[in-house]
N, C-alpha and C positions, 0 to 999 in steps of 0.2 A: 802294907799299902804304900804306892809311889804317890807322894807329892812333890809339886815344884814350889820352889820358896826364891823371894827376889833376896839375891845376896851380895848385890849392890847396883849402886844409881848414878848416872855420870850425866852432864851437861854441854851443849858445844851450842856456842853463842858468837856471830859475828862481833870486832873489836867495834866496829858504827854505830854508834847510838842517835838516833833519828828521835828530837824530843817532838810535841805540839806545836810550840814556838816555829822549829824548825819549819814543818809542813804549812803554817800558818802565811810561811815569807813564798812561798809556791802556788795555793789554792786560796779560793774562800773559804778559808774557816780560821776557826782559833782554839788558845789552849781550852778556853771556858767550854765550848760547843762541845769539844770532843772530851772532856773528863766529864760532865756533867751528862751526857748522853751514852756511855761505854765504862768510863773509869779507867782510860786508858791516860797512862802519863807521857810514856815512851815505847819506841819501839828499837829492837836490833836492824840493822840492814847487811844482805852480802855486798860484799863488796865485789866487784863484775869476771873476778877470776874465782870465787868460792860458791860450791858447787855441794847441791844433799848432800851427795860421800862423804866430801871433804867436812859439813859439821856432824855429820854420823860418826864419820871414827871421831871424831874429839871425844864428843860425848861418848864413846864405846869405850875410849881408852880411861875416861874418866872412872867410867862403871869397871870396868876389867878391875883396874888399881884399886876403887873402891871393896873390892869382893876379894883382891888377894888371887886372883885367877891367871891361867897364865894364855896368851892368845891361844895354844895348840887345843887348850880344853876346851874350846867351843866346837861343838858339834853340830849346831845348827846356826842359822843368821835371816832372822826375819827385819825387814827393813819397810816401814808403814812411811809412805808417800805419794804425796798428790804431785810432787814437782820434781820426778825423778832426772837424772844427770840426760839420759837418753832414755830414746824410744826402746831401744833394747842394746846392749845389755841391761840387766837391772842391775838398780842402784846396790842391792845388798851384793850383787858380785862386785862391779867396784869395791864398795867397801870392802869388802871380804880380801882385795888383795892390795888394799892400803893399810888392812891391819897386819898382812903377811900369814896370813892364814888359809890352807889352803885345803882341799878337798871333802869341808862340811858342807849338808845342804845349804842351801841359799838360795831366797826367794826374796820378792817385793808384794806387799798388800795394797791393793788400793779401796781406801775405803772415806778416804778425806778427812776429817774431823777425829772420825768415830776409828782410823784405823791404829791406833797404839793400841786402845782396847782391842780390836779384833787383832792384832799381832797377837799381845799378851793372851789371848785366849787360845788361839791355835798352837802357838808354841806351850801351853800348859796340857792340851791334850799330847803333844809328839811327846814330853814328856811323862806326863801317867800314865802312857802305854807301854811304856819302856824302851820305847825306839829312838831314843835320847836322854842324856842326862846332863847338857849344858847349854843355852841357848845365849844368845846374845837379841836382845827383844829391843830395835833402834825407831823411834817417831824422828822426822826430819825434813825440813821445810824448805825452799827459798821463795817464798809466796810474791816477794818485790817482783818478783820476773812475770808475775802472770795478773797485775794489777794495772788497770787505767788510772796513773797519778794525776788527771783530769775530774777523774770523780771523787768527788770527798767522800759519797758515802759508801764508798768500799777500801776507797785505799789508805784511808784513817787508820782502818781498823786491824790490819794484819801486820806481822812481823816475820823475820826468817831465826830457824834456831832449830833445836835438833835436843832429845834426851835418849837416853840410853838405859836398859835392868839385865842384870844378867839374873838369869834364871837355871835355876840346877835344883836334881833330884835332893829327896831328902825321905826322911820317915814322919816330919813332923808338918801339920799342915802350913801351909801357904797360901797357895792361891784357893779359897775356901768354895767361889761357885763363880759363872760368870754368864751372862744371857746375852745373846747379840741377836738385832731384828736388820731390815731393812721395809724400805716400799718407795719402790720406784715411780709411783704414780706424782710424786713429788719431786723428781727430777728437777722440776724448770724454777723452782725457786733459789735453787744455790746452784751454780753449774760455770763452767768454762765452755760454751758450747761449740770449740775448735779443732780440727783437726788438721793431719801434714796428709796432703793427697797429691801425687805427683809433681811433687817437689813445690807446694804451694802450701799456706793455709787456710783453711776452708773453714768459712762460719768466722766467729770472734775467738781472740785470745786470750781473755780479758774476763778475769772474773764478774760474774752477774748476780746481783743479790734480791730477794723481796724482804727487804730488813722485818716488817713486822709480820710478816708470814714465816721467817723464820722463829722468829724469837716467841709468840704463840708457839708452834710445834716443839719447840727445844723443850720450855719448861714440861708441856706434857708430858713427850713421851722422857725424858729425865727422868722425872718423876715416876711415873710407870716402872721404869725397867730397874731402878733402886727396889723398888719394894718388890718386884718378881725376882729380883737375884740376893735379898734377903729372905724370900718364904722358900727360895730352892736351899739354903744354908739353915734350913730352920731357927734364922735370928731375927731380931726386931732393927727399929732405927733409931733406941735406943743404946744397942750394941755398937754403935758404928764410932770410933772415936775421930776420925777423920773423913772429911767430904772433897771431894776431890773431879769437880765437875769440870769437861773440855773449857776451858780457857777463852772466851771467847765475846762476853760482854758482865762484866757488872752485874748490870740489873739481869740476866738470866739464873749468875751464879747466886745472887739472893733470894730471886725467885723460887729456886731448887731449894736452897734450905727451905726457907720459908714453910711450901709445900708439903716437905716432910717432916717438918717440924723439927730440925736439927738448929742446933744456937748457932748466931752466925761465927762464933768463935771457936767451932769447928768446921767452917769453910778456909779452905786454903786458896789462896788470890794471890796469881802475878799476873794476870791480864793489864796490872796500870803500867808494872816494868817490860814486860815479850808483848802484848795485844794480842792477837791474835794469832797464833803458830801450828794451827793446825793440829797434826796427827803429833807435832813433838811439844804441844800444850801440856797434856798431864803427865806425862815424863818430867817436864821440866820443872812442873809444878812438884812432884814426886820428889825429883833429888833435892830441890831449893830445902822443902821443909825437914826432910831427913839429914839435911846439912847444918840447917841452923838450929836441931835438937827438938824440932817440935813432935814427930814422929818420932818413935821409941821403939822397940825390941816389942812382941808380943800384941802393939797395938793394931785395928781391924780398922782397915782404910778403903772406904769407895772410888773407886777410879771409873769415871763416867764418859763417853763421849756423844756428840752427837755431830751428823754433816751432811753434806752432800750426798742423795742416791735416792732419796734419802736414808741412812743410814742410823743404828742409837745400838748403845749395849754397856753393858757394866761388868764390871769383875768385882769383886768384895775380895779381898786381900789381905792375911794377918802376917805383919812384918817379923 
């Protein structure tokens, strides 16, 4: 039997660090309002010539080197983004030839939040069919570009940054099960509602939130799709040594444990350092704690997303 196993995790993170203080000298607000409301302490920002690609490969080259892989071994390049470089090409072909890599598939997901998960998911069936055995699975963001720095309650809360997993065949499990939903009937509460029509753009560009209509839905269906993509692995939430929900508020990620009755000291939290990062949230959550030892060989890690579509899905993961 094919399974895919992540066999290594890279990070790419703009050098800008954009604290509360910072933001505080700009808008109404302050560091108290936004840690106490989010848990956010800081965020990354691109800088006006750094582009998804360009933190995609960081982080891919981070993962490559991590894994001991060499670029020619990737056979496939899924690239999960809401803020790709252009309309088309897609971003995972840029990347793909800023790593020098040349005639593997290559696609982009858009799934917002939720789309590392649904990367990581797709790219684990191309390989347990055997129509691949090397993926390069990149989350990657530049969210500054599509935020009104006018409104404090959305542009608090997001950051730019980018994780990276290479995934390869194996005989020993890995990616153990993974459930992905959507319902679009939910569209209008997270959305960029813009588009480019004849050389114009139409509608707004500018992220739109209903913060607690969000954050109601997140913990639910969270919650939800954890215990449907444990009763498809026939495990409990007992089994889970790490919880690894989208990155995206504090009080949700405690919420999620909470719920499932997991200690909070098997939640993994950078939401106070990156804030919000979208699709490259638990990527980046993923290599932080695999880098500072907290994550081990053998252990069963929940990787969760939820976002925009609206979209939620899990994968359960034994490293």
């Amino acid at each position: 039997m094919i399974w895919s196993r992540i066999v290594g995790t890279g990070s790419g993170l703009p050098a800008k660090i954009v604290t509360n203080d910072d933001l505080a000298k700009r808008m109404d607000t302050s560091d108290e309002w936004i840690r106490t409301r989010t848990g956010i302490r800081q965020r990354h920002i691109a800088e006006p010539s750094q582009t998804s690609s360009d933190l995609g490969a960081d982080a891919s080259r981070a993962a490559l080197a991590a894994a001991r892989i060499n670029p020619q071994e990737i056979d496939l390049i899924i690239v999960a983004t809401a803020t790709p470089d252009y309309i088309f090409p897609s971003t995972a072909c840029i990347m793909q030839a800023k790593l020098g890599i040349k005639g593997c598939t290559a696609f982009d997901v858009q799934a917002v939040c939720s789309g590392f998960v649904y990367a990581l998911a797709i790219a684990d069936k191309f390989i347990r069919s055997g129509q691949n055995r090397c993926a390069l699975v990149v989350g990657t963001e530049v969210y500054s570009r599509i935020l009104d720095w006018n409104d404090r309650g959305t542009a608090v809360l997001f950051g730019d940054g980018a994780g990276a997993v290479v995934l390869k065949a194996d005989s020993k499990p890995g990616i153990l099960g993974s459930v992905l939903h959507a319902d679009g009937s939910y569209a209008d509460i997270l959305s960029v509602p813009g588009n480019v029509c004849g050389g114009k753009i139409v509608g707004s560009p500018f992220l739109r939130m209903e913060g607690q209509a969000v954050f109601k839905f997140a913990v639910k269906v969270l919650d939800e799709v954890a215990r449907e993509t444990l009763a498809l692995c026939g495990l409990a939430t007992a089994d889970i040594d790490w919880l690894i929900p989208h990155q995206a508020n504090v009080r949700i990620l405690e919420a999620t444990a909470k719920k499932l009755g997991i200690e909070p000291s098997k939640l993994i939290v950078t939401v106070d350092r990156h804030g919000n990062t979208s699709a490259a949230s638990v990527p980046l959550a993923l290599d932080l704690a695999i880098r500072d030892g907290r994550i081990k060989r053998g252990h069963k890690v929940m990787l969760q997303g939820v976002g925009g579509g609206f979209t939620w899905g899990a994968s359960l993961v034994e490293m």
